[in-house]
C-alpha positions in Angstrom: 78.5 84.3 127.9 77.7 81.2 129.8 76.3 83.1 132.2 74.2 84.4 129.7 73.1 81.3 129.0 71.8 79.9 132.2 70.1 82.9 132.4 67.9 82.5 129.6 67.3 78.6 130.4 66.3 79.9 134.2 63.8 82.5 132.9 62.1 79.7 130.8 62.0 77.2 133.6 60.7 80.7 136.0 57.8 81.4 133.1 56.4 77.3 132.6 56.6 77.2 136.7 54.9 80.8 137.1 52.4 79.2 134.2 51.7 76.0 135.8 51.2 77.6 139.1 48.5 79.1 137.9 47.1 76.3 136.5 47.2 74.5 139.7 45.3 77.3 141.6 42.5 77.0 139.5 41.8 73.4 140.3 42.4 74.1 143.7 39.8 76.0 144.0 37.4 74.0 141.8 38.4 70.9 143.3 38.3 72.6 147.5 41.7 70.7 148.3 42.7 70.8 151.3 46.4 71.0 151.3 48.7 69.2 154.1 52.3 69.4 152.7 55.0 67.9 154.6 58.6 69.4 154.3 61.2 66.8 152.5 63.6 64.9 154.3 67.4 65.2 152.8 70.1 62.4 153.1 73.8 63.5 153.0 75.4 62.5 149.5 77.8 59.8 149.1 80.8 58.8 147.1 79.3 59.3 143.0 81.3 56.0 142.2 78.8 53.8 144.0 75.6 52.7 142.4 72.3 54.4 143.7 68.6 52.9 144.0 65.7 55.4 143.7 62.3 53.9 145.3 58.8 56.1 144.7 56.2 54.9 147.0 52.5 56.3 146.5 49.7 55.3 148.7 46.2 57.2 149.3 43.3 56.0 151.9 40.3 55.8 149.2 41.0 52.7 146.4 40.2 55.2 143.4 42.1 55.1 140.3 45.3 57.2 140.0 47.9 57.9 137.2 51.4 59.1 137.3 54.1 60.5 134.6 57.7 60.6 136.0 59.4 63.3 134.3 63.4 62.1 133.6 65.4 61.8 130.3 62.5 59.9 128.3 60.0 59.4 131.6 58.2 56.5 132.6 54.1 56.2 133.0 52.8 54.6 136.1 49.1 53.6 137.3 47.7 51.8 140.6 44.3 52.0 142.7 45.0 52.8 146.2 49.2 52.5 145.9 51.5 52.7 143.3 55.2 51.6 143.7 58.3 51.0 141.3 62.4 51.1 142.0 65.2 52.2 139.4 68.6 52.7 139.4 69.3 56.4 140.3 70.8 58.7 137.1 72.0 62.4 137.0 69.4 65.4 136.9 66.2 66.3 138.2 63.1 64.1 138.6 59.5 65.4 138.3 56.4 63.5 139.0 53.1 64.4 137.8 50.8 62.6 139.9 46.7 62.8 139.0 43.8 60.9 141.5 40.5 60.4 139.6 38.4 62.6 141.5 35.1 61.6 139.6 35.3 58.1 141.8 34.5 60.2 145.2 31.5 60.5 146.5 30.8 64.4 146.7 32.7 65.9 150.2 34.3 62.6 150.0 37.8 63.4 151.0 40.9 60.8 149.7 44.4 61.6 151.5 47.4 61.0 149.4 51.5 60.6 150.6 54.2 60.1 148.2 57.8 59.2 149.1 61.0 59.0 147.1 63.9 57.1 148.6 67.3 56.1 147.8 69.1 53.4 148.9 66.2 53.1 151.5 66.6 57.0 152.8 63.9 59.1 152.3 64.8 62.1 149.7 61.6 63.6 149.5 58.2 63.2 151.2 54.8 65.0 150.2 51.3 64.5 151.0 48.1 66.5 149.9 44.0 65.6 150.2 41.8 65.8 147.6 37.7 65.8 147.8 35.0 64.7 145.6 32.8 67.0 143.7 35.3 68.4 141.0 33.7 68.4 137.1 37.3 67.5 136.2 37.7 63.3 135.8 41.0 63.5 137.2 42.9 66.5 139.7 45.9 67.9 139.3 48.7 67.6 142.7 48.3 71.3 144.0 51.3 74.0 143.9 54.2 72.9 142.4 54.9 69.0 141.4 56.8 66.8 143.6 60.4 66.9 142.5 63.9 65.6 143.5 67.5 66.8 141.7 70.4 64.2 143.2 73.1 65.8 143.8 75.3 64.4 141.1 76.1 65.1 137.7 76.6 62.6 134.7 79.8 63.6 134.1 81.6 67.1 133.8 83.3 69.2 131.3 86.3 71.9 131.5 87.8 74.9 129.7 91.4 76.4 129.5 90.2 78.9 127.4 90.2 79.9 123.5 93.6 81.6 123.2 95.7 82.8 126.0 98.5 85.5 125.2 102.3 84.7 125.8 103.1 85.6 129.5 99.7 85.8 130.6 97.3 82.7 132.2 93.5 81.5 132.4 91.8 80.2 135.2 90.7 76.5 134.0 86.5 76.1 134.0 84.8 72.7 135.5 81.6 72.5 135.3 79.0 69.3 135.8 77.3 68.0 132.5 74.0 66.3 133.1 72.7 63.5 130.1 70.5 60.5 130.0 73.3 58.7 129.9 74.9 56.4 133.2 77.2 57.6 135.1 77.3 59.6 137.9 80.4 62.5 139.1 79.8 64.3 142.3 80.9 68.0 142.3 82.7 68.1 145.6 85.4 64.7 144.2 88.9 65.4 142.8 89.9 66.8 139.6 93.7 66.3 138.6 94.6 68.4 135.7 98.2 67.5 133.8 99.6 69.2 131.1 99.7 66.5 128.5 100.9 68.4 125.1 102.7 72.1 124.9 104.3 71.5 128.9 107.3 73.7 127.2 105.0 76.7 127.0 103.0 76.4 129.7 102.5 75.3 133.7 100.2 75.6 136.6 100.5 78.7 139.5 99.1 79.1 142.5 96.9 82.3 142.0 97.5 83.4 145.8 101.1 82.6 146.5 102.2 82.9 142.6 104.4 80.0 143.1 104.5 77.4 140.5 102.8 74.1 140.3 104.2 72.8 137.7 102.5 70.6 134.8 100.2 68.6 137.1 97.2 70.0 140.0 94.5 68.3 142.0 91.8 69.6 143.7 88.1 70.1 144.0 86.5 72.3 141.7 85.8 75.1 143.8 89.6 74.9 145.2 91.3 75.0 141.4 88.8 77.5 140.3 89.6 79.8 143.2 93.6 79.1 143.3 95.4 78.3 140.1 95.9 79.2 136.6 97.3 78.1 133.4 100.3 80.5 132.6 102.0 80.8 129.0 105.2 81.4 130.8 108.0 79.0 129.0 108.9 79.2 125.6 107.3 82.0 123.4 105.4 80.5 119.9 106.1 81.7 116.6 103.5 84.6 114.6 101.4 81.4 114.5 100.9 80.3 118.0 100.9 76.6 119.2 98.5 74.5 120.8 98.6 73.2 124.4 96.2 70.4 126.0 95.0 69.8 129.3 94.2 66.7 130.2 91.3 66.5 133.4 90.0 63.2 135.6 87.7 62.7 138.0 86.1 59.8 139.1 87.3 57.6 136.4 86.2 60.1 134.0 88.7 61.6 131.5 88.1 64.9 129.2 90.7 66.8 127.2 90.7 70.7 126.5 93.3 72.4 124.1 94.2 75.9 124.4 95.9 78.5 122.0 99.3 79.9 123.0 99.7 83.5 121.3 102.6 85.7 120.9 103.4 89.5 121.7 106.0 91.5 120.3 107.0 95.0 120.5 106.4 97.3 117.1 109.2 99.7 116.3 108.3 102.7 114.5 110.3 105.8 113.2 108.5 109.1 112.7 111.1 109.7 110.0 113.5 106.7 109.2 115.8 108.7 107.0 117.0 111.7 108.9 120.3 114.2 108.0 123.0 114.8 110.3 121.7 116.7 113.0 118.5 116.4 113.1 116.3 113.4 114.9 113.3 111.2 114.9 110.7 110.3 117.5 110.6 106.6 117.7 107.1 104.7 119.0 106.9 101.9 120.5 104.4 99.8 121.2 102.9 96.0 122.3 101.2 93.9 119.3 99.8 90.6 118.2 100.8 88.8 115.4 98.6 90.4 113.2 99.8 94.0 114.4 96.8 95.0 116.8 97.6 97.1 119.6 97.9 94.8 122.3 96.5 94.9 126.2 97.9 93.3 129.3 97.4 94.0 132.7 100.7 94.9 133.2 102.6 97.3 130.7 106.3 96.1 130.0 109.1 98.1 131.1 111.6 98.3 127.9 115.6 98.8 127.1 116.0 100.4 124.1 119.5 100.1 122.3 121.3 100.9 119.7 122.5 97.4 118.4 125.6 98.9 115.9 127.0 102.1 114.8 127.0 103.8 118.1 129.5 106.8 116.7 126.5 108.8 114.7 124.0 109.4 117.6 122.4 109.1 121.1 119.2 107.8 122.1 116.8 110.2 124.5 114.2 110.0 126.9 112.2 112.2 128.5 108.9 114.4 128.4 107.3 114.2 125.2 107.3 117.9 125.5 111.0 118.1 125.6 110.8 120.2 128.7 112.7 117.2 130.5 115.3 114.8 129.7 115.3 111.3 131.8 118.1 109.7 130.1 120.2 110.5 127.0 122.6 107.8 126.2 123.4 104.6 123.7 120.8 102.5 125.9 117.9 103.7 127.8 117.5 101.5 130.7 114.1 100.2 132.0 111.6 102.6 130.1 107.8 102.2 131.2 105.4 101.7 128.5 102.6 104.6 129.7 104.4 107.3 128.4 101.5 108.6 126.1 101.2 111.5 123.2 98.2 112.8 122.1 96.0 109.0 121.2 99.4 107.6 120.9 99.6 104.1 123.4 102.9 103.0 124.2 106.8 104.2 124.2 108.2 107.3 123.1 112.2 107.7 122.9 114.0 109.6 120.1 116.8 109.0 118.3 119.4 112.2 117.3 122.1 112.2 114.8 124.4 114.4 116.7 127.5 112.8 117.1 130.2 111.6 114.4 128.8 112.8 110.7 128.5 110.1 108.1 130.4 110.6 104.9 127.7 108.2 103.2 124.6 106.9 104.1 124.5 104.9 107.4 121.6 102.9 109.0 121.7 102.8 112.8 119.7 99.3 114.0 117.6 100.4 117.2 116.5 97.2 119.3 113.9 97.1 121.9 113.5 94.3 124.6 111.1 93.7 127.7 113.4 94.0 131.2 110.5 94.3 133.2 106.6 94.0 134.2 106.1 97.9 134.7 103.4 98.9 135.8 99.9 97.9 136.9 96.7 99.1 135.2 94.9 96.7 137.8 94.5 96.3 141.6 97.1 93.8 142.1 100.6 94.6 142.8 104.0 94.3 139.9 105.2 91.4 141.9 101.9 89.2 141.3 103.0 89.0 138.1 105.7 85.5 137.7 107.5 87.0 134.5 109.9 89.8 135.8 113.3 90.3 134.1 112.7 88.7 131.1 113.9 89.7 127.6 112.3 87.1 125.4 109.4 89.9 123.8 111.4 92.1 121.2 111.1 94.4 118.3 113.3 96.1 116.6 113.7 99.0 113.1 116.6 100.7 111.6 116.8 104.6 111.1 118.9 105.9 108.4 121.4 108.7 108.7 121.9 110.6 105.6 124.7 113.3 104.4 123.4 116.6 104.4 121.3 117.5 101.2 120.3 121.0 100.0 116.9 120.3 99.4 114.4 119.2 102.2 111.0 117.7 101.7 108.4 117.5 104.6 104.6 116.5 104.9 104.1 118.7 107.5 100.2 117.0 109.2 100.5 113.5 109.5 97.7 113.0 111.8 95.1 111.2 111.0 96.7 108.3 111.4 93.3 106.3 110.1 90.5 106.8 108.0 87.6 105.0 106.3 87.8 103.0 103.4 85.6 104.9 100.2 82.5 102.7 100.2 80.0 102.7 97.1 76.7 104.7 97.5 73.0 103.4 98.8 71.0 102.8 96.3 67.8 100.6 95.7 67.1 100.6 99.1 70.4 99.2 99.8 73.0 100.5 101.9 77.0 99.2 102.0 78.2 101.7 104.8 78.2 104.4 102.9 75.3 106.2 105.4 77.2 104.5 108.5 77.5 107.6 111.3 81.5 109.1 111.3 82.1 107.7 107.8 84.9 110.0 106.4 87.3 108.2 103.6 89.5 111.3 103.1 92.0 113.9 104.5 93.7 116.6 103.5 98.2 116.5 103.3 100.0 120.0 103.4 103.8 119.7 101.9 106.5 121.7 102.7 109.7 122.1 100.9 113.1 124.2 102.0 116.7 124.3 101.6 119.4 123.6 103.8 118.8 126.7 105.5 115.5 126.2 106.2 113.9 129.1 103.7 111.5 128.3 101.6 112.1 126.7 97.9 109.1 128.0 95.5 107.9 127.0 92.2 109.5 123.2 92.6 107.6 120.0 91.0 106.5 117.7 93.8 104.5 114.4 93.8 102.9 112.5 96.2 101.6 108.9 96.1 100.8 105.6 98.1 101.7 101.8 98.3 100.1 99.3 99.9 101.6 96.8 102.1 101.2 93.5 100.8 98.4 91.4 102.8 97.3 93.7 105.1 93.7 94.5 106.4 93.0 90.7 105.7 93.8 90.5 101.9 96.1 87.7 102.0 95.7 86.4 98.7 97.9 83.2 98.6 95.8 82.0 95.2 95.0 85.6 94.0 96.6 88.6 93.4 99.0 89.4 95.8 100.2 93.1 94.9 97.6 95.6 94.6 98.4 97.8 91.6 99.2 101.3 91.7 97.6 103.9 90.8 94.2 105.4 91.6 92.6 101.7 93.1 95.2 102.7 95.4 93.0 106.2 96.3 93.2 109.6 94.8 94.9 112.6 95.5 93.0 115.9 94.8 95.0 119.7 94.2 95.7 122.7 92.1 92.7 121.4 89.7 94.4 117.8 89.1 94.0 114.5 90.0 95.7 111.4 90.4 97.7 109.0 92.1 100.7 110.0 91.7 99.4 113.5 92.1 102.3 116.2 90.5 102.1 119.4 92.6 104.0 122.9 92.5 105.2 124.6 95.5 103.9 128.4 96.5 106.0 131.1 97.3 106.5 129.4 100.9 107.4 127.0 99.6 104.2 124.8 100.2 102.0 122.6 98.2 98.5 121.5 99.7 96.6 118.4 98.1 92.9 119.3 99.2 91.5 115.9 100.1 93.0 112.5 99.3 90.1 110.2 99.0 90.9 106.4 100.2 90.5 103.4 97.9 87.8 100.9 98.9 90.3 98.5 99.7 91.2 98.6 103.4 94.7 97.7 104.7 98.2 99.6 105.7 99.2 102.2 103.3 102.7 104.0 102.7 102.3 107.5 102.0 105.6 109.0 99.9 105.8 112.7 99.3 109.3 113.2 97.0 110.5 115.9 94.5 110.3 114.8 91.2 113.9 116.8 90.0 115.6 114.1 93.2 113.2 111.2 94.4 115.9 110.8 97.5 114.1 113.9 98.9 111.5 112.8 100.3 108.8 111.9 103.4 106.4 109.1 104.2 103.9 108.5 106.8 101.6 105.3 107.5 98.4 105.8 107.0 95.5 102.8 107.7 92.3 102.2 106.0 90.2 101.1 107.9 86.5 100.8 109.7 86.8 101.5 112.9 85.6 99.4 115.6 85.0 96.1 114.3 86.1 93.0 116.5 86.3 89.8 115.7 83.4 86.8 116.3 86.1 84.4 116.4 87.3 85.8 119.5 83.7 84.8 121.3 84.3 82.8 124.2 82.0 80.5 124.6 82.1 77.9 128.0 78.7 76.0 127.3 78.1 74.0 124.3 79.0 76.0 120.8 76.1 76.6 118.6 77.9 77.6 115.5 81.5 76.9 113.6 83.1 78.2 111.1 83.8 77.4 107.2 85.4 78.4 104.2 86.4 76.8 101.5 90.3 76.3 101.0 90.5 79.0 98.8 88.2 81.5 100.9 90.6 80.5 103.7 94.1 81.0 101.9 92.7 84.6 100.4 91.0 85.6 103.6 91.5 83.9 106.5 90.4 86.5 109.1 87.2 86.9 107.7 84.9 87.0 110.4 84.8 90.9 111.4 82.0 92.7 112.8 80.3 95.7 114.9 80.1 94.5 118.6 76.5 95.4 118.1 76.1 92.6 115.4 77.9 90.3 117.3 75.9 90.1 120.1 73.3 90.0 117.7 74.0 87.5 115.6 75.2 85.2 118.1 71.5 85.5 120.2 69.9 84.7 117.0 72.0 81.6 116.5 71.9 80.4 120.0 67.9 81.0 119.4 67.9 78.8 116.4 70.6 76.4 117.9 68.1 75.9 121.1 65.2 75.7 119.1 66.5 72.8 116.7 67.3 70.6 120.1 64.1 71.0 121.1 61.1 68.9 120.3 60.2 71.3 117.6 63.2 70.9 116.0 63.2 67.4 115.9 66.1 67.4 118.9 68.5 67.8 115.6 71.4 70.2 117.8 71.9 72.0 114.5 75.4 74.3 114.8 75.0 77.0 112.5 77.7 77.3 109.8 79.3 80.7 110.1 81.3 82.0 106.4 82.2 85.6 105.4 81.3 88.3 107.2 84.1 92.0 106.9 87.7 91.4 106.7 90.1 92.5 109.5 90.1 95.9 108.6 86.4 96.0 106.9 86.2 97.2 103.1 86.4 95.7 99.9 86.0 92.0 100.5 87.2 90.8 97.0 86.2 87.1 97.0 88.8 85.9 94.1 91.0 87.5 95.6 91.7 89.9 92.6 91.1 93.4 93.6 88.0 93.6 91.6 85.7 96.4 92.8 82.8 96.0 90.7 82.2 92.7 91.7 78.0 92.7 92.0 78.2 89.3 93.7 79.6 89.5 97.9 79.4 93.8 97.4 78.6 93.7 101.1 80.6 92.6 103.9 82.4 95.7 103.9 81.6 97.4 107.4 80.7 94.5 109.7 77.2 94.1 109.4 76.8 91.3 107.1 77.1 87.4 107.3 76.6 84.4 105.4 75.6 81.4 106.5 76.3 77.4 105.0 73.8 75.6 104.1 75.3 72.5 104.8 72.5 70.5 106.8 70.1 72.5 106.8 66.6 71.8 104.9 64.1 74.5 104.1 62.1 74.5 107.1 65.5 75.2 108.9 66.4 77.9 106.8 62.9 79.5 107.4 63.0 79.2 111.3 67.2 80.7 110.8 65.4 83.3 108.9 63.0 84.3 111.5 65.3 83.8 114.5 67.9 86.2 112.9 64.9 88.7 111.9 64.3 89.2 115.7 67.7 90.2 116.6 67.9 92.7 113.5 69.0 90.2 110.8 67.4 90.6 107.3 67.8 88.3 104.8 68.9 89.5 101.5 70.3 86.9 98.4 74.1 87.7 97.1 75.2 84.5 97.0 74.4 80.5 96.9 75.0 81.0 101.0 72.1 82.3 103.1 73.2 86.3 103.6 72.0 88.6 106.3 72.3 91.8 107.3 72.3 93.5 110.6 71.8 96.4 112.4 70.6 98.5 109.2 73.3 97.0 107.0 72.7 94.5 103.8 
């Protein structure tokens, strides 16, 4: 994104130089100068600690008035007949000078040479010389080609960057860059930087990128020799669900800056297919590599597992092997050193199963199945297992419990549980206005077939069934901590469709196979993690569930934008917007690019002269919660809320208006309209929409 950045700046600079170029080949040829340029002499750059003279020396061979603006931080205006001469103490970044003869003195023909020098510390920098002849209509000539310039080759001072977040067992190659202000002070590139650990050393340390041998808390080096050799690794201590903060403390040339860096756990999600199984039968277990907030979780390097039973090895084994069954690997209490690629269908992780084949259980039994990391795996990336410092280690775990029943007579099945996901309903376009309802792939339903049999296996007809769903408390992003933590049950929960009935519970009877089918269960418009229990209604301990999530697909989060240069936005909520929803910043990756071109737009255009040089950061709020939907701003599960009845599928945002006046808003409001943002009022905040959303 930085690069981005520079980009932009370089094209500008490319356009006014292309533009002034131009400019100057037009007086050129009015004016018929002659041009003699000399090629600038360079001195060799010294220690940035010393102080630095810079000299300009003009002088031209015809006493005719001549003007000059130096171009530097604020600039300086200059004036002299036949020479022109001034000394100031040297400062970072580059120096322009815009030097203009008055033609209209020469005679016509009359030709007047002109040299100008730049030296520091007595050197000469820069050297350029150019003739100019009488005759021109203009009072005074432009310098031909491009102006005269110089850049030292300092900087005032420099900034650095250990990242946003960096995930347990994983590292971040620290960012130094030079900062240039019109400020004193002056840091050379090519001088020291030491980097020490200075808060969070127990969860963190320096490596050596090449050798992968550690460095400990405490590195030194020039920029180009840290950013090609180390990196910050998370490998001590692991943090809690809520990560913890480590700061790096950097100094160079008597200059000291401080960046702070997010440590994040992993942990491995334990899932059974069935968690209550009878004697004899089995479950597949999935497991699989999560954040704190349960997102499927990437690393370089997929874990190798061992997966144990932690008590009551008498009632089953553990397998391994093809998840085909055509091939067992290993069958026995623990399974040793399991990669995590073993893949079904969309599936991303581990697959073992569990069998209750051993000593039956007069009474219900629960059989605790633990899972820990024993290894670094293997490599999605070009580098080999052993680049990676963290082998061996069993500190990332997960863990889940599958019950063993006593036989029963009766058996209840939901026979398709895939699809595992599916859209939140979301209320029809209207008045122009759309809230995702015409979004391409929106489907907020699926159908579930239910199958019921005895002991045997055969087929029980003409049996009452139901089927219904709980949600799990604060998930998709509803946290609620001043609201309404429970979502009530019933049909805001969804609705089941079948056998001309509705309703959530929906009461079903089984066919002659001893089937039931519910023809489409439509999804609430509340998005989050969903239990869905199938049970016969004669014996409620007869009974299947499956998770189901709803969910928009695809949204990311804007929070997770890393940004190296300066930030031209932050984020606020109130403290109740933050307790209900504190991941509320959710969108398509086509509106965050968008979004965040319009506020860097607006963000450059308020440092500029035309924005009064005011640097404004634009104030981020709501956008979707994590898993898009519903975004019920008190918190209370109200769906007919008119007020905030967008947000729901990650093309909306609102914006603070903390500091901004009208004029701002009206230059936010165009900047945002050319990268797809329209304005539309919900709330006291400024709201836009994106991409075709409102």
């Amino acid at each position: 994104m930085r690069q981005r950045i520079f980009n932009r700046r370089n094209c500008l600079v490319a356009v006014l130089l292309l533009g002034s170029s131009a400019l100057f080949s037009q007086v050129t040829i009015q004016d018929k100068i002659s041009i003699t340029p000399k090629p600038p002499v360079l001195i060799q750059s010294t220690t940035s600690s010393e102080s630095h003279t810079l000299r300009f020396e003009g002088s031209w061979d015809v006493p005719i008035f001549a003007r000059m603006y130096t171009s530097h931080c604020f600039g300086r205006f200059d004036t002299g007949t036949g020479s022109m001469t001034f000394e100031i103490p040297l400062t970072a970044g580059g120096y322009t000078f815009d030097f203009q003869p008055r033609v209209a003195e020469l005679q016509p023909h009359q030709v007047c040479n002109v040299t100008l020098t730049l030296k520091v510390d007595g050197a000469i920098v820069m050297q350029r010389s150019a003739s100019f002849v009488g005759g021109s209509l203009d009072i005074f000539a432009l310098w031909p080609g491009d102006y005269p310039s110089y850049t030292p080759p300092y900087n005032t001072t420099f900034a650095f960057s250990v990242g946003d977040s960096i995930f347990y067992e994983e590292g971040w190659t620290p960012a130094i860059q030079g900062v240039d202000t019109c400020g004193p002070g002056l840091w050379d590139p090519a001088s020291s930087v030491n980097l020490q650990i200075v808060g969070g050393g127990n969860l963190t340390q320096f490596y050596d990128y090449n050798t992968r041998l550690p460095q400990g808390a405490s590195i030194s080096g020039t920029v180009q020799q840290i950013e090609d050799n180390y990196e910050l690794v998370a490998d001590g201590t692991i943090p809690d669900s809520s990560g913890a903060v480590v700061t790096v403390q950097a100094t160079s040339d008597g200059s000291t800056q401080t960046a702070s860096v997010k440590i994040k756990p992993y942990y491995f999600r334990v899932t059974a297919d069935e968690p209550r199984i009878t004697y004899g039968d089995g479950t597949v277990m999935r497991i699989q590599m999560v954040d704190a907030y349960g997102n499927e979780h990437y690393r370089a390097a997929t874990p190798s597992v061992r997966i144990r039973m932690a008590d009551s090895l008498t009632y089953g084994t553990l397998w391994y092997g093809y998840s085909d069954s055509s091939r067992v690997l290993q069958m026995a209490d623990t399974l040793n050193d399991i990669p995590s690629i073993v893949t079904m269908q969309s599936y991303s992780g581990v697959e073992a199963r569990f069998y209750a084949i051993e000593k039956q259980p007069k009474d219900s039994v629960g059989v605790d199945i633990a899972v820990e990391k024993t290894g670094e795996g293997f490599m999605t990336d070009y580098y080999p297992p052993n680049a990676i410092p963290f082998p061996g280690r069993d500190t990332v775990r997960g863990a889940t419990q599958v019950k063993v029943v006593v036989p029963v007579t009766k058996k209840l099945k939901i026979v398709n549980h895939a699809p595992w996901e599916i859209w939140p309903s979301l209320p029809a376009s209207g008045a122009g206005e759309s809230r995702g309802a015409d979004r391409a792939g929106y489907i907020p339903k699926r159908p579930f077939i239910i199958k019921l049999t005895n002991g045997a296996g055969d087929p029980l007809a003409s049996e009452e069934i139901a089927i219904g769903t709980t949600f799990e408390e604060k998930s998709g992003g509803h946290q609620h901590d001043s609201g309404t933590v429970i979502l009530p049950p019933g049909i805001k929960q969804g609705i089941f469709y079948g056998q001309e009935d509705l309703g959530n519970p929906l009461f079903l009877t089984t066919d002659e196979f001893g089937m039931a089918l519910v023809d489409s269960f439509v999804a609430s418009q509340i998005s989050g993690s969903y239990l869905v229990t199938a049970w016969l209604a004669s014996d409620t301990t007869v009974k299947d569930t499956i998770n189901l999530a709803v969910k928009v697909p695809g949204l990311v989060n804007f929070r997770d934008l890393i940004i190296l240069d300066e930030r031209p936005f932050v984020f606020s909520q109130t403290p109740r917007g933050t307790g209900n929803h504190p991941s509320n910043t959710w969108c398509t990756a086509q509106m965050g690019d968008s979004l965040f071109l319009a506020i860097l737009d607006f963000y450059e255009w308020s440092r500029s002269e035309k924005g009064e040089g005011k640097a404004i950061q634009t104030s981020i709020n709501d956008m979707s919660l994590l898993s898009g939907g519903l975004f019920d701003i008190s918190a209370d599960w109200n769906t007919e809320h008119a007020s905030h009845s967008f947000h729901r599928v990650g093309l909306s945002v609102d914006v603070n208006k903390n500091g901004l006046n009208p004029d701002d808003i009206i230059f936010l409001t165009k900047f945002m309209k050319m990268r797809g943002g329209i304005r539309n009022s919900e709330r006291p905040q400024i709201h836009f929409g994106f991409n075709g959303g409102n």
